[in-house]
N, C-alpha and C positions, 0 to 999 in steps of 0.2 A: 805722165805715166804714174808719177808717186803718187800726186796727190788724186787720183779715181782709185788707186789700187790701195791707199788707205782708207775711201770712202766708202771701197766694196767692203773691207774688214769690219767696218766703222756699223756698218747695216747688217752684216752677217752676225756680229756681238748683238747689235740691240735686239735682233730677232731672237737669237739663241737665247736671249735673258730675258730676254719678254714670252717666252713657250715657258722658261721655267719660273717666272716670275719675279724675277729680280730685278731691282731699276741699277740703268746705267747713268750714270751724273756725268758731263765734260767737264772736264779742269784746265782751265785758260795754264800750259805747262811755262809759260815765261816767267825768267827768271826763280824758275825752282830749285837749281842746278847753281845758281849764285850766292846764295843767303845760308848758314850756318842757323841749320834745326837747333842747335845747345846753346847759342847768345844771339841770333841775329845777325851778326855781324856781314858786311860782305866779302868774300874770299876771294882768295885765288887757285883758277883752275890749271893741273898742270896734266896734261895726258888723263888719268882716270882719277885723279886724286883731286881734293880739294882740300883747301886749308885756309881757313879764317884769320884776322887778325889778333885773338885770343889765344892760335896754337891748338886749333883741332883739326886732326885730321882726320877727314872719309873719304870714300870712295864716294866717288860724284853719284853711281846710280843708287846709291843707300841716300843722299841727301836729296835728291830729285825724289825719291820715291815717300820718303819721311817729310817733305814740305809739300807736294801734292797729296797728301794725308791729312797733312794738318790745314791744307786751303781747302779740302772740301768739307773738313769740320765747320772750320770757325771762320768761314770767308775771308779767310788773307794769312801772309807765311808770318811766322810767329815760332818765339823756339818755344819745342815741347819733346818729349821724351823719345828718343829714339832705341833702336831694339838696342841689347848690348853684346849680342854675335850674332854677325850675318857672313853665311858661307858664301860666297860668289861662285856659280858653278859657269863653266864654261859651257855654252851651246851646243849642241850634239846634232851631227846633221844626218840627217837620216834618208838612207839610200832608195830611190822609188821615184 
């Protein structure tokens, strides 16, 4: 079930960005979620947090999203700049 009901999502995007023109790129997401965007390092994950062996802490989905950034640049996770506030908003579920 997940995985058709990701692949309907998966075809629903590239359609909808192919009418407007946009290319969709896949990013192989392994081990993105592991590696410290600011030294490389590999971390430890604890609940939503993550924290390298250098003493940096982020939120896992700021460092998955800032090293699937940086692998679709330059083909492989590498540190490079990450933003420096990122608000986390909570999901909002909407009734229908």
């Amino acid at each position: 079930m997940r995985d058709s009901s990701f692949a309907r999502l998966h075809a629903m995007i590239q359609y909808k960005s192919m009418l407007k023109g946009i290319e969709v790129v896949d990013i192989e997401e392994a081990y993105t979620s592991s590696v410290c965007p600011i030294c490389g390092g590999r971390g430890e994950k604890h609940m939503r947090t993550f924290t390298c062996p250098e003493g940096h802490d982020l939120h896992r989905d700021i460092v998955g999203a800032v090293n699937i950034r940086t692998k679709q640049r330059t083909g492989r996770i590498e540190p490079s700049p990450i933003p420096r506030q990122v608000t986390y908003r909570t999901p909002v579920l909407c009734a229908g």
